[in-house]
N, C-alpha and C positions, 0 to 999 in steps of 0.2 A: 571572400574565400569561404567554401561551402568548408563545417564542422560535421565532420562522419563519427559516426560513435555507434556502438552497439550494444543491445538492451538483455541483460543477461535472462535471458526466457525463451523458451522455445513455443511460445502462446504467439500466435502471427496477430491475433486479435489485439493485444496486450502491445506488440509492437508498432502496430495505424493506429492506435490510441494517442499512444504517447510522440508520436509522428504529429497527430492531428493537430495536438494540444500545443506541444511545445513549437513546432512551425509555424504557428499561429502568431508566434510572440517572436519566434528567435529562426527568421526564414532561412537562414546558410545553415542550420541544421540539416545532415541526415540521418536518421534514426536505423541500423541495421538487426536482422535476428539475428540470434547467434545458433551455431547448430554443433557447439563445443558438447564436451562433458560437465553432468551435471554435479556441482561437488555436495559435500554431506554437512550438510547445514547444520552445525551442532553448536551451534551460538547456543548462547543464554538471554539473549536480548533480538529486539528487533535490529536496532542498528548493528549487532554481531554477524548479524547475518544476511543482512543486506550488503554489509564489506563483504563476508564468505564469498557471493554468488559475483559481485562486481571485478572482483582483487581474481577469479577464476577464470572469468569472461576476459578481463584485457589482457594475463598473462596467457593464454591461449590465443586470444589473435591480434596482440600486439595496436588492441586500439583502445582507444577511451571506453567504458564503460557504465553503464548505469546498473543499476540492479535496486527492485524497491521489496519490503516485506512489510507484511499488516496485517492489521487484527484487531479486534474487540475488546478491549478491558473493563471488566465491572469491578466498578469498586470497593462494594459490599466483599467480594471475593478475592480481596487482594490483588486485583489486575489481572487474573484469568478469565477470560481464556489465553490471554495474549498472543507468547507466541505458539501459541498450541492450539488456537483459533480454528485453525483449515481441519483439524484431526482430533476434536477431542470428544467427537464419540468413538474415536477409534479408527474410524476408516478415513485415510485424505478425503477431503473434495465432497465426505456425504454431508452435504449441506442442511440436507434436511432430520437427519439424525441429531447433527449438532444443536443446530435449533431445538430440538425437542428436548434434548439434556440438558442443556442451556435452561431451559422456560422449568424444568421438574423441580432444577438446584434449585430455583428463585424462588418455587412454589410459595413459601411463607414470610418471602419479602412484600413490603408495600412502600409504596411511594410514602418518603422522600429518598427512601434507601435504596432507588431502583439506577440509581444513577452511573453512566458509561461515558467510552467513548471510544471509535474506532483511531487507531494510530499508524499512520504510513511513515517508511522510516524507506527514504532513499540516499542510496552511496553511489558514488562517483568516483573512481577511480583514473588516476592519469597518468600513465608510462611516460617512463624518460622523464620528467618534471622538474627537469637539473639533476641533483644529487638522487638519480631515484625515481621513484615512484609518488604520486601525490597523491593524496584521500579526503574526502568532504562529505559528509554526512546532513542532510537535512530531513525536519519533520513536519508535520502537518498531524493537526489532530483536530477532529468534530464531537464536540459533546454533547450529549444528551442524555433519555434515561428508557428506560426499558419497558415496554408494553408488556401487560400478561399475555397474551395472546397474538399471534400474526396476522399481520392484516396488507394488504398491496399486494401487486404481483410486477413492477417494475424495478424491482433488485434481485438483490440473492443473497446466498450466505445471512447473516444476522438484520440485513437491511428490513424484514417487513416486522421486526419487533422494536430497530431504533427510532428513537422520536426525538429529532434533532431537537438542539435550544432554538428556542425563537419559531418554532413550526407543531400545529397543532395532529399532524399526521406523520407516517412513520417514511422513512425513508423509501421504502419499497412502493409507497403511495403518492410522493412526489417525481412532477415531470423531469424525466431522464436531461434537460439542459438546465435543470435547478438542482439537482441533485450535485451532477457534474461542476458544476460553479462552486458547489458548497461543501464536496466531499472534503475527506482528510486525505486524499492523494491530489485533489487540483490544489489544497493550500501547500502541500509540502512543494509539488512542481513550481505553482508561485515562491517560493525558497529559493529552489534551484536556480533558477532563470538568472540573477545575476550573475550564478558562475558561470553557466554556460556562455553569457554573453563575457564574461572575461575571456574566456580560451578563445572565444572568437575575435576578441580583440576590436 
């Protein structure tokens, strides 16, 4: 019996992703976009707000839902960017802004103090669940520490300045199916997978 569910984003990229990945493992998956309203993510946490966008997606089309949110935390800086990652030179999505405010704050950090880690925080949402509604939260997290300077051109966002544990080059410098295997959204998907395969029975 195929398991439909849909991926609270309106990124069609973002949804053959997680299509690819989780099919891969869990075949009677189908993974849908959603082309609902978007709600106003005013969480305080990642996992606040990955419920926000999921708990939005299934009360709008009456299916299972996913929704994931992520971000960077240094820890020198109390865990920002976190959930303020995608925006905090101010504009959503300028990637390369952020980066550059990012790399200014650190300016008079040095290693061992350089140290991060990106965090993917996916919710799963399940109407009718008996009594209700059911919610599941899992994480995925990649540490590492922080290059002065950007280097790679096969990521984005924070990727050409993190430098995984266990790897002598920055994420944005390693090949796209090692990155993929190693990120903090493929360990949290690995998280998921047992529940998915619960619903599926």
């Amino acid at each position: 019996m195929a398991l439909e569910l849909v991926l609270a984003t309106h990124n069609r990229h973002k949804v053959d992703e997680f299509q690819r990945i989780l099919g891969a493992v869990v075949p009677e998956l189908l993974v849908h976009g959603y082309d609902g309203p978007e709600p106003v993510e005013d969480g305080v946490s990642f996992a606040e707000n990955a419920l926000i966008k999921a708990r939005a997606a299934s009360e709008h089309t009456g299916r299972i839902a996913l929704a994931d949110d992520s971000g960077l935390c240094v820890d020198v800086m109390g865990g920002a960017p976190g959930i303020f990652s995608a925006r905090w030179a101010g504009a959503h999505g300028d990637g390369a802004a952020n980066l550059a405010l990012l790399l200014d704050q650190l300016g008079d950090i040095r290693d061992p103090h350089r140290t991060a880690r990106f965090v993917c925080v996916i919710a799963l949402a399940v109407p009718d669940a008996g009594a209700g509604s059911a919610e599941h939260v899992v994480v995925g997290e990649w540490s590492g520490h922080l290059a002065t300077e950007p280097c790679g051109s096969n990521g984005f966002g924070y990727d050409p300045i993190f430098v995984p544990d266990g790897f002598a080059v920055t994420a944005a410098e390693l090949a796209p199916h090692i990155k993929n295997d190693n990120s903090h959204r493929a360990r949290a998907i690995a998280n998921l997978v047992p529940l998915l395969r619960d619903l599926v029975g």
